[in-house]
N, C-alpha and C positions, 0 to 999 in steps of 0.2 A: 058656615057653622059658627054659631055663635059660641066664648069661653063665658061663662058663670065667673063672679067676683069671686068665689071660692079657690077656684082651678086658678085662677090668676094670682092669686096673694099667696098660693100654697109652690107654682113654677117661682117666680121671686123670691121666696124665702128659700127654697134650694138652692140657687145661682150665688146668694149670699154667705150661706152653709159653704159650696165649693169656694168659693174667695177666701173664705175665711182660714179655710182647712190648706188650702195651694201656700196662703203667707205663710200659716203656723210652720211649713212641711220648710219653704225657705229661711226661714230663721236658723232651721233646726240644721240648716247644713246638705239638704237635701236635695239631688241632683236630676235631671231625668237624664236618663242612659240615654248613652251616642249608638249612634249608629256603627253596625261594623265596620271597617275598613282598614286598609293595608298602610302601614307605614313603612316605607322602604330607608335603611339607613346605609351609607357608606362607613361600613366600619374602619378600614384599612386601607387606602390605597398608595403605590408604589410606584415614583415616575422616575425612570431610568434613564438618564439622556448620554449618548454617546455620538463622536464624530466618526463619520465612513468617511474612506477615501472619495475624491470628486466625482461626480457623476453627472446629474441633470442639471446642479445646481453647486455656486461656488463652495458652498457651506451644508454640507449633506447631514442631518441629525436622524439618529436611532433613535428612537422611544419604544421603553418595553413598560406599558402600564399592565401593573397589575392592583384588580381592585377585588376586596371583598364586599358584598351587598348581604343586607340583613333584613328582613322582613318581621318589623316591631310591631307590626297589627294585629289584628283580631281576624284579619282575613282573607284570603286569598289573593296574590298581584297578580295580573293575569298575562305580565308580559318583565322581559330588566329592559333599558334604556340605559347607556351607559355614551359618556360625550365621547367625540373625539374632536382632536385639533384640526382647527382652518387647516384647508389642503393638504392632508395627507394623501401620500402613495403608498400603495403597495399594500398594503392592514393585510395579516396576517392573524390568523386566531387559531382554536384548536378544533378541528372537525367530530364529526360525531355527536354533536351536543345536541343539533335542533334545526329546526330550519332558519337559519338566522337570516334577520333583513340589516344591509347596507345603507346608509344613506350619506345624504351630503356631509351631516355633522352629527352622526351618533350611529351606534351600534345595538340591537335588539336581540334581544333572545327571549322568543316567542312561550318556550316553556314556562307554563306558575311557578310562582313563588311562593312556599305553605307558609302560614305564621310564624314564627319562629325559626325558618330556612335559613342556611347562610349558603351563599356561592360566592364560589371565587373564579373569574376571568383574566386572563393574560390575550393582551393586544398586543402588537407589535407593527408600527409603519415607520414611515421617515418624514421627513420634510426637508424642502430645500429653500436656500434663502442666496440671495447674491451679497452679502454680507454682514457683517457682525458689525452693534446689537441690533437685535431682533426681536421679536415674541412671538412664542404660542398661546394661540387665541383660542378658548375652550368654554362652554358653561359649565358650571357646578348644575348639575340636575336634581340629586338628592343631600341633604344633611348629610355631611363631613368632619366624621370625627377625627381622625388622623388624616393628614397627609404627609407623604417624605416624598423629597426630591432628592436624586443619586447623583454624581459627576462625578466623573474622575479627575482629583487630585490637580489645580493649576490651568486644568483645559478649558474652565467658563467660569465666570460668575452669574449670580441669577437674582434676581429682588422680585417680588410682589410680595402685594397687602399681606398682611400677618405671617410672611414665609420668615424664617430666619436660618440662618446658618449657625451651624451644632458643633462644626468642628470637621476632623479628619479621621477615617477609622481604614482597617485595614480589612480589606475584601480579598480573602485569599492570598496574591500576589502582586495584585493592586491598591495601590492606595486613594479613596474617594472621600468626598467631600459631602458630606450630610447636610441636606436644609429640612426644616421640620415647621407645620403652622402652629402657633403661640394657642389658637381658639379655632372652635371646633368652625366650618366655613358651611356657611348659608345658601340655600338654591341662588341661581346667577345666571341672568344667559350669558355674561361675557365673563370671563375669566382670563386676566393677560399674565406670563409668566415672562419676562425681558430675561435675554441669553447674551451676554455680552463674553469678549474674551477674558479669562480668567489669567494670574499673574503665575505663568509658567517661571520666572528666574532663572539661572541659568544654573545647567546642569552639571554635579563635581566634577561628573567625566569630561566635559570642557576644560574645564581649568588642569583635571589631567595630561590632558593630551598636549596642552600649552607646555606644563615642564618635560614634558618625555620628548615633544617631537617640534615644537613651533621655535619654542627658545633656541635650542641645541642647533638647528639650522636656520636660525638668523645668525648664529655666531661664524658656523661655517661657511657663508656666504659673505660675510662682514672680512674673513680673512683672506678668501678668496680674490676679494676685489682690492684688497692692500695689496698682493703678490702681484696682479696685475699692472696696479702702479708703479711699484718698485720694477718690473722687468723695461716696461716700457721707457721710463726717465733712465735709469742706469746709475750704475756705482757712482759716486760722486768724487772728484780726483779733489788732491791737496788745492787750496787757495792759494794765489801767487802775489807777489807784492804788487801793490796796489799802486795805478799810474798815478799821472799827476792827476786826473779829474776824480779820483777815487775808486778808480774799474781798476781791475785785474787787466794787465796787458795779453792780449792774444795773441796765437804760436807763432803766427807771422810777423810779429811787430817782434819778439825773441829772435826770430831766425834763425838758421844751419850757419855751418860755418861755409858752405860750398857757397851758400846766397849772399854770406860776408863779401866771399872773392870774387864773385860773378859781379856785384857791386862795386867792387874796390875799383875790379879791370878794365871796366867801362867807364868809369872817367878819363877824361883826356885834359891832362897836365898842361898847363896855361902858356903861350908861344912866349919866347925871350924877345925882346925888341934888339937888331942889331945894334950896337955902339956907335952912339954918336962921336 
């Protein structure tokens, strides 16, 4: 089918018309619309770390994350994905909610997320490590606006990237240690949190117990062991005059008077020569 120069100069002058009118629409500030889709944000979450007594492992850690997730789209999520840490045991969550799937390193919950939804989950496992310091190794999976990390009070210190420590606040009956991120933290697949021992110092009741009970029987035992001295060596008698070498003469070298005459009696008086 052949085009005529008509039809031809008339499709070309259109194409030129749309060029012209697409720059004008760009100058003016003019966008083409996005496509719908979900934006999932981590509004809040909340890491709770605590020590259990031994068990599998030298150094047993509690975690109770708790996170909220916010859906900033325009559109339906059709699933949350939420991290967890290398090697947990045990993950505990709250029943009822869905059919949740497990996996090596994250947690699902298979129910949508509407536009503007917020949910909140609480996780709860352990980890075990053969000793301090250590890390928990996690992705960031969604945009993180807040993060806080809990401890109690002297039990750990903790450092990563933009994490900082807030201070000491008082939970209840316990007293913990706040760390808070400076900036809001970016998708990741690796996320390290370093757990090292934290500077417990020693406790007043320590130093209590030194003046009530530690001191008071080093004393009694200090006297104890003078009395046993003293019985053993014995009263000490008068100093007697000092012989010729400078010693004190002994009760034998003084003698009785019976040793005087037993002495005396037993010498034998020297023979007279008869006269010449």
């Amino acid at each position: 089918m052949s085009t005529t120069p008509a039809a031809a100069s008339s499709r070309a002058g259109g194409g030129r018309r749309a060029r012209a009118l697409l720059a004008v629409l760009l100058l003016a500030g003019w966008t083409a619309p996005a496509l719908a889709a979900p934006r999932v944000t981590v509004t809040n979450e909340r890491l709770i770390i605590n020590e259990m007594p031994r068990g599998f492992a030298n150094v047993n850690l509690t975690l109770v994350n708790v996170v909220t997730v916010k859906n900033e789209g325009d559109a339906p999520l059709t699933a949350v994905e939420l991290p967890l840490a290398a090697g947990y045991q045990g993950l505990q969550f709250p029943q009822g909610g869905g059919d949740y799937r497990v996996g090596e390193r994250s947690f699902t919950d298979p129910r949508p997320l509407a536009p503007g939804e917020e949910r909140q989950y609480v996780l709860t496992y352990g980890l075990g490590y053969p000793r301090l310091p250590n890390f928990i190794e996690r992705a960031i999976l969604h945009p993180t606006q807040k993060l806080t990390v809990i401890v109690p009070a002297g039990q750990f210190a903790l450092e990563a990237p933009g994490l900082m420590k807030m201070g000491r606040r008082a939970m209840g009956e316990t007293e913990v240690e706040i760390y808070e991120n400076m900036s809001p933290l970016s998708p990741a697949p690796r996320f390290e949190l370093k757990v090292d021992k934290g500077d417990r110092g020693i406790s007043p009741w320590f130093w209590a117990w030194v003046a009530l009970f530690a001191i008071p029987a080093l004393g009694v035992a200090a006297i104890t062991l003078r009395g046993r001295r003293y019985r053993r060596s014995g009263p000490a008698g008068p100093a007697g005059p000092a012989g010729p070498h400078g010693s004190s003469p002994s009760r034998t070298s003084r003698g009785s008077p019976s040793s005087s005459r037993r002495t005396s009696s037993s010498v034998t008086a020297p023979r007279r020569s008869p006269a010449s």
